[in-house]
C-alpha positions in Angstrom: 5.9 28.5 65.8 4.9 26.7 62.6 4.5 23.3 63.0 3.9 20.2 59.8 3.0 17.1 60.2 5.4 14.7 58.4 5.5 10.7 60.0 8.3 9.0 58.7 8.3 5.8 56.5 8.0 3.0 58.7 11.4 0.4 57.7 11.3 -1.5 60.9 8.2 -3.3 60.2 6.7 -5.9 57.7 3.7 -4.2 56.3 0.1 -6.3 56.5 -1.4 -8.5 54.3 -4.8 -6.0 52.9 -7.2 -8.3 54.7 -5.9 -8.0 58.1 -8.1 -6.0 60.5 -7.7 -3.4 61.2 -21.0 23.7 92.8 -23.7 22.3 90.5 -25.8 19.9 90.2 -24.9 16.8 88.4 -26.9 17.2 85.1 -24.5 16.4 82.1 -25.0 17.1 78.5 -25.8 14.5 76.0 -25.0 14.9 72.0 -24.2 12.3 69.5 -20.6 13.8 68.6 -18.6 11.5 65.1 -15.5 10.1 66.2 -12.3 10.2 64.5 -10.8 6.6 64.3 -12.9 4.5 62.9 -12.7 1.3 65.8 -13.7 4.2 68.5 -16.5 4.6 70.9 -18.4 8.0 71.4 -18.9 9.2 74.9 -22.6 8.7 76.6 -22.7 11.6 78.7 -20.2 14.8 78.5 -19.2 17.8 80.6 -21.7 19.1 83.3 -20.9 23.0 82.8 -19.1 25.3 81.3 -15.4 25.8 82.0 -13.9 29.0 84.2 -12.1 31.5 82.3 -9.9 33.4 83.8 -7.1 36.2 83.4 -4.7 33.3 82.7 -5.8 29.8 81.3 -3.9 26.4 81.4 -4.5 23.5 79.1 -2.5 20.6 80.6 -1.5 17.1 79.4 0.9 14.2 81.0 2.2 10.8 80.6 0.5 10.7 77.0 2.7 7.3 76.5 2.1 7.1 73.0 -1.7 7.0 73.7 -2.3 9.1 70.3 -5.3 6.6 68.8 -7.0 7.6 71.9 -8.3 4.9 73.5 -10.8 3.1 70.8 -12.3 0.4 73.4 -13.5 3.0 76.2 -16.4 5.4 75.6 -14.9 8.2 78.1 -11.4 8.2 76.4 -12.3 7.9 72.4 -10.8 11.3 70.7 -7.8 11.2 68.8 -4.6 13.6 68.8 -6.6 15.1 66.1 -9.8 15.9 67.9 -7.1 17.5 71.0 -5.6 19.2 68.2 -8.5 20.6 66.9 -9.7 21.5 70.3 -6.5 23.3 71.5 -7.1 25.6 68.1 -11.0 26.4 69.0 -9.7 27.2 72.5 -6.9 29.3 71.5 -9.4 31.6 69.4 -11.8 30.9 72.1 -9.3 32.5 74.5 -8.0 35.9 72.0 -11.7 36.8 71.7 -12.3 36.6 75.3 -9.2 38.7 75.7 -7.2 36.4 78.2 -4.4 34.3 78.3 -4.2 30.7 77.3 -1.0 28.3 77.8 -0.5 24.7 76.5 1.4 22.9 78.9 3.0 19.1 79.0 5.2 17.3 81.7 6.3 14.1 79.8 6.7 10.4 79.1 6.0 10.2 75.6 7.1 6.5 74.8 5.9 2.9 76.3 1.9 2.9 76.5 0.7 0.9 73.2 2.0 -0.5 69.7 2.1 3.0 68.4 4.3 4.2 69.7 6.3 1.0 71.1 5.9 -1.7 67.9 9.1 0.7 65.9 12.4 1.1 66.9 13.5 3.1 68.1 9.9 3.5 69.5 8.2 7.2 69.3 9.1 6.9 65.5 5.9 7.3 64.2 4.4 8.7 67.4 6.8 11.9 68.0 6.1 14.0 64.6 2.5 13.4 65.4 2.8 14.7 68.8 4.7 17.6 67.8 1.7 19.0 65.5 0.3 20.1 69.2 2.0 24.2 69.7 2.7 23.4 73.2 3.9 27.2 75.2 6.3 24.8 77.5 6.8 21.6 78.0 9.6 18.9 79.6 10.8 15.5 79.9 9.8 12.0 81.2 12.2 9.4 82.7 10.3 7.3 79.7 12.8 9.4 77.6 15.8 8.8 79.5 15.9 4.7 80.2 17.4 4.0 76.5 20.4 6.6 75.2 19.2 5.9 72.2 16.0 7.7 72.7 17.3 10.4 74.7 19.4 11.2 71.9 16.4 11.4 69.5 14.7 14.0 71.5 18.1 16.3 72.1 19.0 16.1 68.5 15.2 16.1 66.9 12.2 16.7 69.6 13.7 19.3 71.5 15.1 20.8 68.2 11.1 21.4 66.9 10.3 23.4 70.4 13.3 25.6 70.9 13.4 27.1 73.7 10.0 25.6 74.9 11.4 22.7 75.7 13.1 22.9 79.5 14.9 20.6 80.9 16.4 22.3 84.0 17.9 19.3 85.4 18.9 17.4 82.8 21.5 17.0 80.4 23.4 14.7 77.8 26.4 13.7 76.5 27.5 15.6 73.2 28.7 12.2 71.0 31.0 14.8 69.7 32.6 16.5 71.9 31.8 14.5 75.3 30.4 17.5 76.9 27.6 18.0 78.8 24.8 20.0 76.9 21.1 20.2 78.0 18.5 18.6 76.5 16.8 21.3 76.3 16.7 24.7 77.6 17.3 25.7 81.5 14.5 27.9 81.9 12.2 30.4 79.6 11.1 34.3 80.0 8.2 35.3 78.3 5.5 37.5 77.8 2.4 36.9 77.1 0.2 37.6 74.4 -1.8 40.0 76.9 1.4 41.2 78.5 2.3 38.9 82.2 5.8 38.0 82.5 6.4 34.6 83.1 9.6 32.8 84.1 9.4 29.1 83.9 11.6 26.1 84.6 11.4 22.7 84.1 12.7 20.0 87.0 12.5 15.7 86.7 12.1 14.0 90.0 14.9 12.5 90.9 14.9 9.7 88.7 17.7 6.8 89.3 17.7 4.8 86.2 18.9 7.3 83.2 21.0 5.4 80.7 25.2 6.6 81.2 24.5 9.5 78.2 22.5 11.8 80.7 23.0 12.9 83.6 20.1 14.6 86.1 20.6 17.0 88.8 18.9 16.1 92.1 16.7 19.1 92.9 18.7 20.2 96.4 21.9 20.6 93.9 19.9 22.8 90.9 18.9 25.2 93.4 21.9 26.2 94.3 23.4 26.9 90.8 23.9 30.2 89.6 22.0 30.4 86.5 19.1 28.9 89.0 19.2 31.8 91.4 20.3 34.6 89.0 17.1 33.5 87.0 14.9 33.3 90.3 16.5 37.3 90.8 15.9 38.2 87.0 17.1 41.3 85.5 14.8 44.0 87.8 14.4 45.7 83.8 12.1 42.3 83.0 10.4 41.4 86.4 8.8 38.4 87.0 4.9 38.4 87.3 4.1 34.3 87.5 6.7 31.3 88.1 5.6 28.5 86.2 7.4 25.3 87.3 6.6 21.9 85.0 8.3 18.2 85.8 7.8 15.3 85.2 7.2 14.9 88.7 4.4 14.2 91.4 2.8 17.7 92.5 3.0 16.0 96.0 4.3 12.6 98.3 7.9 11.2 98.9 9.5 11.4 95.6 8.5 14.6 94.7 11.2 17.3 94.4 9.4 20.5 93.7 10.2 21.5 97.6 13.3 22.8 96.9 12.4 24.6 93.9 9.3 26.1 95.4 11.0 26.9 98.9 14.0 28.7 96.8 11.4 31.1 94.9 9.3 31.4 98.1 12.2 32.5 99.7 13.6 34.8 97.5 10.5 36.3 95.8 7.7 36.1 98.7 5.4 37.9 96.6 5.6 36.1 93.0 2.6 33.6 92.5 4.1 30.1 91.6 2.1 27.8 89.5 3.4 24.2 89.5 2.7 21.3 87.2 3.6 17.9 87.9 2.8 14.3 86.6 4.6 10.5 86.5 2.1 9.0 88.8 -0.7 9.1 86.2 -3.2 10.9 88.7 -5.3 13.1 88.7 -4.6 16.0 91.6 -4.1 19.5 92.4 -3.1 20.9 95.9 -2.6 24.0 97.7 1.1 25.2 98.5 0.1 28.8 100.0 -2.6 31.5 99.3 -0.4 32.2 95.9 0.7 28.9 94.6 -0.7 25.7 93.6 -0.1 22.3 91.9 -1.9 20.5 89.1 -1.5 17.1 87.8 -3.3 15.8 84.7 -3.7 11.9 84.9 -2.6 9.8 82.1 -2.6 8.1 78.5 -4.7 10.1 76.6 -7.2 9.6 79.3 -7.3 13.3 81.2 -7.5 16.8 79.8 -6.5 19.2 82.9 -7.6 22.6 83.0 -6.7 25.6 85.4 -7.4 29.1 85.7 -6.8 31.7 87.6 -7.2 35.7 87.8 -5.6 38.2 90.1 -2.2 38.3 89.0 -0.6 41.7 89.9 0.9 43.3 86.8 1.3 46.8 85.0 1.7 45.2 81.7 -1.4 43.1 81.4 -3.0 44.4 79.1 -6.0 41.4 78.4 -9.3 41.2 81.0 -9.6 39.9 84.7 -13.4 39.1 84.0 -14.1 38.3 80.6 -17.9 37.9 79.0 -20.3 35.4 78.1 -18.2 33.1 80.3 -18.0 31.9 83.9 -15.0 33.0 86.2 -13.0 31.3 88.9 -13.3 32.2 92.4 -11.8 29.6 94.9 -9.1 31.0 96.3 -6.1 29.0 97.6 -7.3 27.7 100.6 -7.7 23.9 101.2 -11.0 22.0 101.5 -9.6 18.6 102.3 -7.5 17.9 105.0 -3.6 16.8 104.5 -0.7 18.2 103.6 1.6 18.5 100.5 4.6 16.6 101.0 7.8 17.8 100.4 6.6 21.2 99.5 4.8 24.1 102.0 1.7 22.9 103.6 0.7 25.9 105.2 0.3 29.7 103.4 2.9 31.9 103.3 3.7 35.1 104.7 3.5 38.1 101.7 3.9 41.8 102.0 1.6 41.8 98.8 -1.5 43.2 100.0 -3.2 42.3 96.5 -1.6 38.5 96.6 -4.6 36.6 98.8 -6.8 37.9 95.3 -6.1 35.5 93.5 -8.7 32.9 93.0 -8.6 29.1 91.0 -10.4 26.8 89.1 -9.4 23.6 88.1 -11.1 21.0 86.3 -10.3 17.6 84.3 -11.5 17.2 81.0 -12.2 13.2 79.7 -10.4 12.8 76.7 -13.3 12.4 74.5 -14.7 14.0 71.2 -17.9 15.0 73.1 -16.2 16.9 76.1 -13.8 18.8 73.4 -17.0 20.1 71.0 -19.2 20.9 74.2 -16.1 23.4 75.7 -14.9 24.3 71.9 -18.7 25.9 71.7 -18.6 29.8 70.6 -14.8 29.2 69.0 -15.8 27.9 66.1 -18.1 29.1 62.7 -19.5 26.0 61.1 -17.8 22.5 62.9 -15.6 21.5 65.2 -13.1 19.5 62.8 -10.6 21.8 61.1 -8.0 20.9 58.5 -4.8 19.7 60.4 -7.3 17.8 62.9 -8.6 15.6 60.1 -5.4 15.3 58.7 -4.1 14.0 62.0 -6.3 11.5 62.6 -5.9 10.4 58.9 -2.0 9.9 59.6 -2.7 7.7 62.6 -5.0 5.7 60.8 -2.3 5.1 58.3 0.6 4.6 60.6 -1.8 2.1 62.7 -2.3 0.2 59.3 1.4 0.1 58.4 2.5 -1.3 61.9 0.2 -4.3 61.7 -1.5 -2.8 65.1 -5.2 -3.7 63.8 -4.2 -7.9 63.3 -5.9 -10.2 65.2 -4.9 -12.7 67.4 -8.4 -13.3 69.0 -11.6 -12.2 70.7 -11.4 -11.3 74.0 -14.5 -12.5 75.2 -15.0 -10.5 78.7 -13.0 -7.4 80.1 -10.4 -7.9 82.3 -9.4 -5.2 84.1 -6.0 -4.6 86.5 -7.4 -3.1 89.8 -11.5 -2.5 89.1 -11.8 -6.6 90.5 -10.4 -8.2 93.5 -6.7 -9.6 92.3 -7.0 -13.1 90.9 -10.9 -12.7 90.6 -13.2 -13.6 87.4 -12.5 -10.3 85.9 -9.4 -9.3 87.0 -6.8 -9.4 84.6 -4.5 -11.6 86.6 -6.8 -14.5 87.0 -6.8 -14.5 83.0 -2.9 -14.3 82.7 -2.5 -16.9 85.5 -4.2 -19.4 82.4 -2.4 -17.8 80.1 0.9 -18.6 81.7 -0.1 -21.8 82.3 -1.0 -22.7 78.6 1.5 -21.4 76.9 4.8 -21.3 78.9 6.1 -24.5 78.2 9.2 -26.1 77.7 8.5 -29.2 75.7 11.2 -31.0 76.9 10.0 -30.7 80.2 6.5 -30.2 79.5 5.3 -33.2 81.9 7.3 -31.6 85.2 5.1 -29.7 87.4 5.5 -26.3 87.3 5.2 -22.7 89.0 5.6 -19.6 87.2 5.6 -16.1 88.7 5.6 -12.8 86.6 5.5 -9.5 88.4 2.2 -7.6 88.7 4.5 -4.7 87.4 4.9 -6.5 84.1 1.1 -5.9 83.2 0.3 -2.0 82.0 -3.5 -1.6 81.3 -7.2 -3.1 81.3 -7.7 -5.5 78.3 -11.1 -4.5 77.2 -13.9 -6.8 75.6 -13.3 -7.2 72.0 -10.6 -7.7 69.1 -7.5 -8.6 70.8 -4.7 -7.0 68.3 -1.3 -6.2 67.7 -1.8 -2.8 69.4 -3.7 -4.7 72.6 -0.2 -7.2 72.8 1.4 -3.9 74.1 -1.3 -1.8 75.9 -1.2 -4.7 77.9 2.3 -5.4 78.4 4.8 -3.9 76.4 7.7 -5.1 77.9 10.0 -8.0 76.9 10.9 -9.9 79.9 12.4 -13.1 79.1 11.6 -16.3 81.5 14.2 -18.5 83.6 14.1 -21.5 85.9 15.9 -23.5 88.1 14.9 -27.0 87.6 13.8 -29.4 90.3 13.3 -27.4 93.5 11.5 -29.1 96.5 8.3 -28.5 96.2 8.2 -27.4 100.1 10.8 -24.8 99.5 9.5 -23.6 96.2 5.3 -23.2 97.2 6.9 -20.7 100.2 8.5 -18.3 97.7 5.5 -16.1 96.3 4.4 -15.5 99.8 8.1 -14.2 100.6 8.0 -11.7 97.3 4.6 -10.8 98.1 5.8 -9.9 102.4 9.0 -8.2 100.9 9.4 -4.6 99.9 7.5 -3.4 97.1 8.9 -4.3 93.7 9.0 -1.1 91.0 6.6 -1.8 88.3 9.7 -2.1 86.1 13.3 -1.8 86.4 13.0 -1.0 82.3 16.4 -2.6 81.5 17.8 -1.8 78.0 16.2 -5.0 76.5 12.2 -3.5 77.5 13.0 -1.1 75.0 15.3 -2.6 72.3 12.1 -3.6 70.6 12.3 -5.8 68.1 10.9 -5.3 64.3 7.6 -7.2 63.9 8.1 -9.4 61.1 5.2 -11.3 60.9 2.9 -10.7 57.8 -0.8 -12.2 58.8 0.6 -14.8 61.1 -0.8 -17.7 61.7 -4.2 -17.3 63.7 -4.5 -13.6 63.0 -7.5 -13.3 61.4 -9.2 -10.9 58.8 -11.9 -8.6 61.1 -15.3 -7.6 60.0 -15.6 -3.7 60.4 -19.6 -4.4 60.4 -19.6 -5.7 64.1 -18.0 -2.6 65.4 -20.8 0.4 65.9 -21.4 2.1 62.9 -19.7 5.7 62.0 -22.0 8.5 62.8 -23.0 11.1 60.2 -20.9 14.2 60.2 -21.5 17.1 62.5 -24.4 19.7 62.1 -24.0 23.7 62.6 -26.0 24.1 65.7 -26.4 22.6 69.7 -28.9 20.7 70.2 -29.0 18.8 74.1 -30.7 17.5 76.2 -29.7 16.6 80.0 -29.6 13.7 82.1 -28.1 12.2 85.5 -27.0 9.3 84.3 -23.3 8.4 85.1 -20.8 5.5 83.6 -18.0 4.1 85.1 -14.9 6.9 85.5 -12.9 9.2 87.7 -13.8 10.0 90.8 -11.3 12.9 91.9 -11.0 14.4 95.7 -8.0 16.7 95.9 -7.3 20.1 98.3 -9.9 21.6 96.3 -12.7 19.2 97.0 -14.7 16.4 94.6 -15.9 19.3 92.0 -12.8 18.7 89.5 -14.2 15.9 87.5 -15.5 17.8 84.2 -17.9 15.0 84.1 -19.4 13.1 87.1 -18.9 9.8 86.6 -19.5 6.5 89.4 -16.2 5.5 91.1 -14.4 2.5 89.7 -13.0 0.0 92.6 -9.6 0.2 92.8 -8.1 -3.2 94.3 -4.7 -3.5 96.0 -1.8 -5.5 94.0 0.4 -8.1 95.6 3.9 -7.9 93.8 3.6 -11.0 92.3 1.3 -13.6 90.4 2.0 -17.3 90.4 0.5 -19.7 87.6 0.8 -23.7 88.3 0.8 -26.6 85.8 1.1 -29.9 85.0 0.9 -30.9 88.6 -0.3 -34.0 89.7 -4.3 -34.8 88.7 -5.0 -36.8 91.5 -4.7 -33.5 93.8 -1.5 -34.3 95.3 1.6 -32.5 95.9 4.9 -33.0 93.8 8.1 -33.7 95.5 9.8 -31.5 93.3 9.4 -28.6 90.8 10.4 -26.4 87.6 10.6 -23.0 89.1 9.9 -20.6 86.6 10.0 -16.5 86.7 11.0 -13.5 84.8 14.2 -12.5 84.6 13.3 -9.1 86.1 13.3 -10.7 89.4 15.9 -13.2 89.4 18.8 -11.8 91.6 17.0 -8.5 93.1 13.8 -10.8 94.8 14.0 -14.4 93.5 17.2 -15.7 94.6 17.1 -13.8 98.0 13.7 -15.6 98.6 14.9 -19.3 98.2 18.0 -18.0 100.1 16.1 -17.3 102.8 14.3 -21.1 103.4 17.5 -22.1 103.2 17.8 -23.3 99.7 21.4 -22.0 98.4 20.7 -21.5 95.0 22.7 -19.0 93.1 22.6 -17.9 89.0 24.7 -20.4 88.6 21.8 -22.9 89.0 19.5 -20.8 86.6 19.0 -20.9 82.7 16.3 -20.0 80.6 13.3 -22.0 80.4 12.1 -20.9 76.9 14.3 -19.0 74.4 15.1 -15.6 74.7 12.7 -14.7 71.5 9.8 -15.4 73.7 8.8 -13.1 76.7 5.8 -11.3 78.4 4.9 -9.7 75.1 4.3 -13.3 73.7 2.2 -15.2 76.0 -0.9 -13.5 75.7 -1.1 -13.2 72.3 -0.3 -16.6 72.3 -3.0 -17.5 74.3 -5.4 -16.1 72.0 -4.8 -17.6 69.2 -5.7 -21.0 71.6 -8.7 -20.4 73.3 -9.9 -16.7 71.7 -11.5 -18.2 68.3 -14.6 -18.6 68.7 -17.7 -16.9 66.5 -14.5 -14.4 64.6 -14.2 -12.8 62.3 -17.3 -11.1 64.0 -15.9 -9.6 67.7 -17.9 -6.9 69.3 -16.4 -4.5 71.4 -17.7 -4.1 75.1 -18.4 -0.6 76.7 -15.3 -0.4 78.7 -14.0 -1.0 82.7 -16.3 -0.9 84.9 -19.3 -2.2 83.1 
């Protein structure tokens, strides 16, 4: 498949004034390695070995959420969409020399991650060409594509379009505008052969997701499996046998809302003997587990953050026509069997009986990859002549460079003066990023009309998507940080007694989804403003300085040192981290945060107050909560406290431009989480 690169003129937004900104041991490789965008951070340290090859390869990516910049504040996470692109070309070759199979693989959610991909509308307009330069074997869909009909219409009548029969959607379809009738998004499942000969069958299955828009429709998981097509394509054509099932979804390789048991227990069942190679994502992890002695499960972490990587050799097929054990190279050889204790839920946690005498042969390797320029030139080594950058990489990055230019997303509204991260500190400490937001809420949500009544204001911890990181806060930060567009309500004059009791009742009650993701999160508005007022112009000079382009050659050194990253245990043990990194804290989350103002300054109590929240949480967990003390407030008795035009995508920002101007236009950039 032939893919160009072609990002669409960008009418939904007010383009920038020209001065806004824009096993073995743990010794890891070192090289200075150019980055792509021009704000981003190399990586310190990179990969500690060489990856396994093995008669079949997998390159796998998830939840990407528009994360196509890379991350340019975080030294792990730096490469572009061009540098992966570049890589997955280096690796392809890498792989045809060797004489082996390689697959590109992704399991969804595109959309809602960063101004990218969120600040057009509909979002993924500038994002979703880019993306599709990638020449992905099989991929599927997110719920991210499925909240707003607008969207899911977008990918049945464009995105799925560029990948043909690729694209699998097994449990999913939409409404034909046209005719009314149901039509996958994509396809229900693909045969194919490889380029060294195995015959794959592969479907692609969504967890059960809830909240679709009315234009799609998804089958539970229990229901696909007992559909014809399903079970005729399980029993292919004996002519075309089946050598590997390869099952993708957007959805979690393991816990309570995973539905790949039913799919997995329907092949088992059926084909006892086939290998079945799952992978999942949607809970932004990194994991792989063990299902029997022939199938496994991979899941690739998040937002540009995580590469993953599996092999495997041993599958059992008179067509194969590639290598088992190919040179220069090092092999996989775990074989199915967990190392840590637990079980996959809601698919097999113990092996499987198999009349395949050959089947216990296979063996694994699985690794994950930091999304950095370092780790992709370290494992591109012996695919390339001269340099890692090719052509369509460079061009790549040079498009998102533009398209970040043209959306305003380099404007600033301030320098963040510290790094405030959403789990790596104790909730509510000096670093965390609710502490920060409890100010925030406190300076800047106010009605002036009633500027002078004390008030409390709760926000879900939900509403808050990623770490703010030390440095330029921009346009592009506003929604990393919260792209959502929650609007805030009140009831006026509530007892204070009554009201003070109602964050520890959200906080006691069941757990609150990070979002519903009503239509109006994703209606996004266009950005009108040209240089607003306390964006500043940014001086490129206090960012680190571009390195020199690449030299023919490896030159390294090694070293134990280790930043702040993943630490990854799954059924295979704690060797999956490509590079070893020291564990970052992760802190549990109450469901809500609650700001106060304008109370009393001689320390007393008010008798009464303005009761302010989102509107996310007004008749699902609000209203029950003063219900229950005995206050019989309905929605009746609740307005909005500021105008509609200002919600959780504002208040930050706004904050900024208050208390973030100090010693601009010169901002450095800190080294990341965790430092």
């Amino acid at each position: 498949m032939k893919f160009t690169l072609a990002v669409p003129l960008i009418t939904t937004v007010v383009l920038a004034c020209e001065n806004c900104y824009g096993p073995r041991d743990d010794s890891v490789h070192v090289r200075n390695v150019r980055r792509m965008q021009p704000e981003s951070q190399n990586a310190p340290i990179g990969p500690r070995a060489p990856l396994e090859w093995g008669q079949l390869n997998f390159l796998q990516t998830t939840d990407t959420h528009g994360w196509l910049e890379g991350h340019l504040k975080e030294q792990n996470y730096g490469a572009d969409w061009g540098d992966y692109a570049a890589f997955t070309r280096h690796v392809k070759h890498k792989a045809e020399s060797l004489g082996v199979d390689l697959l590109l693989v992704d399991t969804g959610d595109l959309h809602d991650g960063n101004g990218l991909s969120d600040s057009t509308k509909p979002n993924g307009l500038v994002t979703n060409p880019i993306w599709q330069t990638i020449d992905y074997d099989i991929l599927t869909i997110g719920n991210h594509e499925l909240y707003i009909a607008d969207i899911s219409y977008e990918t049945f009548n464009g995105f799925a379009k560029v990948y043909g029969d690729r694209y699998l959607t097994s449990n999913v379809r939409i409404k034909n505008p046209k005719t009314g009738a149901l039509e996958y998004i994509g396809k229900r499942y693909r045969y194919f052969t490889t380029r060294q000969g195995l015959r794959i069958m592969a479907f692609g299955v969504l967890f059960d997701f809830p909240a679709n828009s009315n234009a799609t429709v998804i089958t539970k998981a229990v229901d696909l499996v007992k559909e014809d097509w399903f079970l005729k394509a399980v029993n292919y054509d004996s002519e075309t046998p089946i050598d590997l099932f390869v099952v993708i979804g957007h959805n979690p390789i393991r816990g309570k809302i995973s539905t790949f048991g039913p799919v997995y227990d329907t092949i088992r069942s059926l084909r006892p003997d086939i290998p079945i190679q799952i992978f999942g994502g949607h809970t932004h992890i990194r994991d792989f587990t063990v299902y029997d002695k022939i199938s496994t499960g991979l899941e690739s972490g998040r937002y540009c953050e995580t590469l993953g990587w599996l092999s495997m050799t041993g599958i059992q097929s008179p067509t194969f026509k590639g290598t088992t054990k190919p040179e220069g190279v090092p092999h996989p050889t775990q074989k199915a069997i967990k190392i840590v204790s637990g079980t996959a839920t809601g698919v097999a946690s113990n092996p499987s009986p198999t009349s395949n005498p050959n089947a216990s042969d296979i063996v694994y390797s699985r690794r994950y990859l930091d999304w950095n320029r370092l780790t992709f030139d370290y494992h591109a080594v012996g695919s390339q002549d001269y340099t890692f950058d090719d052509y369509q990489g460079e061009r790549i990055t040079t498009e998102i460079t533009a398209a970040r230019k043209k959306l305003n997303l380099t404007s600033l509204y301030g320098c963040a003066p510290e790094t405030y991260c959403v789990s790596c500190k104790p909730f509510n400490s000096e670093g965390s990023i609710y502490n920060l937001l409890a100010k925030a809420l406190a300076a800047t949500v106010i009605n002036k009309q009633r500027a002078n009544v004390p008030r409390l204001i709760i926000i879900n911890t939900g509403s808050v998507r990623f770490d703010l990181v030390k440095g330029p806060f921009t346009l592009d930060d506003r929604f990393i940080v919260s792209p959502f567009f929650s609007t805030f309500q009140f009831i006026a004059d509530v007892p204070y007694d009554i009201a003070k009791k109602v964050l520890p009742i959200l906080n006691a009650g069941g757990v609150q989804k990070k979002r519903d993701l009503e239509s109006r999160d994703f209606s996004f508005e266009p950005l009108t403003e040209v240089c607003p007022e306390g964006i500043v112009s940014m001086n490129h000079n206090s960012l680190k300085p571009r390195l020199g382009p690449m030299t023919r050659g490896l030159h390294r050194r090694q070293t134990t040192i280790r930043t702040p990253g993943y630490v990854t245990e799954d059924d295979f043990g704690s060797t999956g981290d490509d590079t070893p990194h020291n564990k970052l804290p992760d802190y549990p989350l109450p469901n809500d945060l609650q700001a106060n103002a304008s109370f009393p300054t001689d320390g007393s109590d008010p008798k009464t107050v303005d009761l302010i929240f989102l509107n996310f949480i007004t008749q699902r967990f609000l209203l029950p909560a003063l219900q229950s003390l005995g206050a019989k407030y309905t929605v009746k008795d609740v307005n909005d406290y500021l105008p509609t035009t200002f919600t959780t995508n504002d208040y930050l920002p706004e904050y900024a431009k208050l208390k973030w101007q100090a010693g601009l236009p010169n901002c450095p950039v800190g080294k990341g989480v965790g430092y």
